[in-house]
N, C-alpha and C positions, 0 to 999 in steps of 0.2 A: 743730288748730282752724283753724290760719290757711293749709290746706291748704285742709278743707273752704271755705274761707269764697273764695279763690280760685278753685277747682273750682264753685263757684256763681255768681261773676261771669262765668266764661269761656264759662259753659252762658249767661248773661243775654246775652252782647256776641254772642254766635254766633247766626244764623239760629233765632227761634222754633221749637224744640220739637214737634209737636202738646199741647197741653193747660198749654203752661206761658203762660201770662197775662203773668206779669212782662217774660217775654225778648219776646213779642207784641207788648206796650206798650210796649217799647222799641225794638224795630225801627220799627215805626210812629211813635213821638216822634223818632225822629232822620230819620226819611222826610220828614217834615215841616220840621223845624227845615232840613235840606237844599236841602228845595224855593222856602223861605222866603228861605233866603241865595242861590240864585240871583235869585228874583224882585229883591230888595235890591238887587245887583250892578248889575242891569240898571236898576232906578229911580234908581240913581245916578250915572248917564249922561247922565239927563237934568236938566238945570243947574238949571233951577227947582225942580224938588222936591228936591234935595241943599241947597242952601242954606235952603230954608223948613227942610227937616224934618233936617238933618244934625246935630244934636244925637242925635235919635231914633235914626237910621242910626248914629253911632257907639258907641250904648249897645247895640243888635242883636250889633252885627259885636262885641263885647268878651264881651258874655253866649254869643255863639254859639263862639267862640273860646274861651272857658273851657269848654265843655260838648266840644265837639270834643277838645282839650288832653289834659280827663281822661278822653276813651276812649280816647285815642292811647297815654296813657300805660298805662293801663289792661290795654290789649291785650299793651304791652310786658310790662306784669309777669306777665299770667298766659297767655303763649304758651308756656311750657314745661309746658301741662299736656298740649300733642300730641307726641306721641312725636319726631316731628322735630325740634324744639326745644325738647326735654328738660333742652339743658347751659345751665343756668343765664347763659354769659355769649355763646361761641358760638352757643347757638339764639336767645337775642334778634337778635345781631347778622344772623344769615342769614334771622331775621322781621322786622326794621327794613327789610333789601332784598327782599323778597316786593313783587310788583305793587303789591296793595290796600293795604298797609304805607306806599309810597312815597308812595301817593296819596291817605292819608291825612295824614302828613309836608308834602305838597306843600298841603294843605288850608288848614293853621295858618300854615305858614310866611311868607305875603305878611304877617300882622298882626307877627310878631314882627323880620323881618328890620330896617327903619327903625331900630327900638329899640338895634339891636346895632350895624348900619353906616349911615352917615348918608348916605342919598341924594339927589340933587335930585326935584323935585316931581313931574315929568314922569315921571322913573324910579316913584316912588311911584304916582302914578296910573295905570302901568301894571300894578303888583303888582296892584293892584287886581283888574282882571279875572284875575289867576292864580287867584282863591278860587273861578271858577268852576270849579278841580278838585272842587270841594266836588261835581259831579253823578257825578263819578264813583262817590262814595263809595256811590252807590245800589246799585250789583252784588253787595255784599255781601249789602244787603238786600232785592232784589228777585228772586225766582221767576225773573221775564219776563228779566229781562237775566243771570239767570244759564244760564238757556239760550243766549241768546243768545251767551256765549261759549263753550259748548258746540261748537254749532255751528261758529263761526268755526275751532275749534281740529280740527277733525272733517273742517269743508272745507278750510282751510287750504289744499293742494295743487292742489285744482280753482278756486280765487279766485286763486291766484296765475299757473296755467296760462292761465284766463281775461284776467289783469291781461295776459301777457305778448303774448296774440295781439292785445289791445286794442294795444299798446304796438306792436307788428308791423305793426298793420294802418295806425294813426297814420303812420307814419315811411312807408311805402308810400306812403300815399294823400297825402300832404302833398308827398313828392318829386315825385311826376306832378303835382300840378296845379302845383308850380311852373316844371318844365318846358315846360306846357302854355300858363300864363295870364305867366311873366315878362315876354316880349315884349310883351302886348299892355297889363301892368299893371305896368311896373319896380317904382311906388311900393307898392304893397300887397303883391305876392307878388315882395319884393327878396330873397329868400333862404328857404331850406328851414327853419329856427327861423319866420320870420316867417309863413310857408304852414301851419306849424301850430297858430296860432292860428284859424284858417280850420277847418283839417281836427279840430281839438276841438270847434269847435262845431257842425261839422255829422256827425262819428259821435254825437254825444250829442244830437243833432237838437232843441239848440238855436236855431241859424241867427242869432245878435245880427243880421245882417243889411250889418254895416260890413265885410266883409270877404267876396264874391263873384265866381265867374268871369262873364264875360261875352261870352270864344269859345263856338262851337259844339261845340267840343270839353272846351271845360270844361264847359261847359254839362253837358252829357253825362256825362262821369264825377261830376260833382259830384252827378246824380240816381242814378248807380252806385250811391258812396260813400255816401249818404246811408239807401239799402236797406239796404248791409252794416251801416253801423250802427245799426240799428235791431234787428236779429238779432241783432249782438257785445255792444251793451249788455243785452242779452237773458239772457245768456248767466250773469254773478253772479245776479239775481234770479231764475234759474230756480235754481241752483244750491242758492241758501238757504234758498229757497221747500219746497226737497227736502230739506233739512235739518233744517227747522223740523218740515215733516212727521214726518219719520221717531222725533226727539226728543220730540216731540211722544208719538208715540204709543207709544214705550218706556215713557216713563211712565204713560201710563195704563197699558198690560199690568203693569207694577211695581205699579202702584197696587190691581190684581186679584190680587197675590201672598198668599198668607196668611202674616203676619212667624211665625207662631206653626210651620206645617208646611209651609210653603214651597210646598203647592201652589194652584193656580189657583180663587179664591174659586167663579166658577161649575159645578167641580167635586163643591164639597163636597156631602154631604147638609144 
């Protein structure tokens, strides 16, 4: 019985089903309840409405904290109903360290830590914003961002490739113009670290503006560098863009599979 009755929370805690209502309304109530305690975090920033309304905001973050608490726990007990985490003490413990696991752990934890060690205030109001792990907790339950780390995990090699010629291109174009512009600017391009705040903002062709050449020859490369990146920053969101695609459309061709004969819906008679 207390199999069955485990085996039916862990279908409810897991990603809705098609047809099952219960686990539906529940991905959906804790989407909310999530979205809620970010909005909260964030209103309580702001000094006037924490003190008008901070009775309310502390009855939120306790109720919300409880409801979090016991999926966490929840999760813990009926995670050996996936074959990887089968051994009753071992599989909890290597599903307590799983990503989503963590970050749900890290969700609870800013409310209970105080309680256990005694902090100063400062330290505490920084806990504060840690609950904003709480958006993580969405990926579980969101479609859109579990693709999304699909993707990530698919391009992985071509974002990091791209990361690295970014990082290439940085350290390049940041040593020439300090070459170029030291003598005529000691204070602003006094060294190669300092020419790269320069050279960040102009491949990501933001430009703040406090930090420009003003030889003819910086002049010049700084319109070079400022081309390439425009292209290098180019370079992940094409990647993703291709990723999104492709993911994208796996599913729908899965979505034409027939689960019953496995072949191609538009197929059948």
């Amino acid at each position: 019985m207390s199999e069955k009755i485990k085996k039916r929370i862990f279908e409810i805690l897991e990603i809705a089903s098609p047809g099952d209502l219960v686990s539906r309304f529940f991905d959906i109530f804790i989407m909310i309840l999530i979205s809620l305690n970010v909005v909260a975090v964030i209103l309580e920033t702001v000094e006037s409405l924490f003190f008008k309304y901070s009775s309310f905001f502390r009855i939120f973050e306790i109720l919300s904290v409880s409801i979090f608490t016991v999926e966490y726990l929840l999760r813990l007990w009926t995670c050996t109903i996936e074959n990887k985490f089968n051994s009753p003490i071992k599989g909890r413990i290597k599903f307590a360290t799983t990503p989503l696991a963590i970050v749900d752990l890290l969700a609870i934890l800013p409310f209970y830590l105080p309680m256990i060690i005694p902090f100063d205030l400062r330290f505490i109001r920084a806990l504060r914003l840690f609950r904003l792990f709480r958006l993580f907790k969405m990926e579980r339950y969101s479609e859109a961002l579990k693709i999304m780390e699909v993707v990530l995990k698919e391009k992985r090699e071509e974002l990091l490739l791209a990361l690295f010629l970014v990082l290439i291109l940085l350290v390049v174009t940041s040593s020439l113009m300090y070459f170029v512009e030291n003598e005529a600017q000691p204070e602003v391009f006094s060294s190669i670290p300092a020419a790269m705040w320069w050279g960040i903002a102009t491949l990501t062709t933001v430009g703040y503006g406090d930090v420009y050449p003003i030889t003819p020859t910086g002049k010049l490369l700084g319109g070079i560098i400022a081309l390439l990146g425009i292209g290098m920053f180019a370079l992940p969101a094409g990647i993703l863009a291709s990723g999104f695609a492709g993911e994208i459309q796996r599913k729908r061709e899965k979505g034409r599979i027939c689960p019953h004969c496995g072949k191609n819906i538009d197929e059948l008679p």
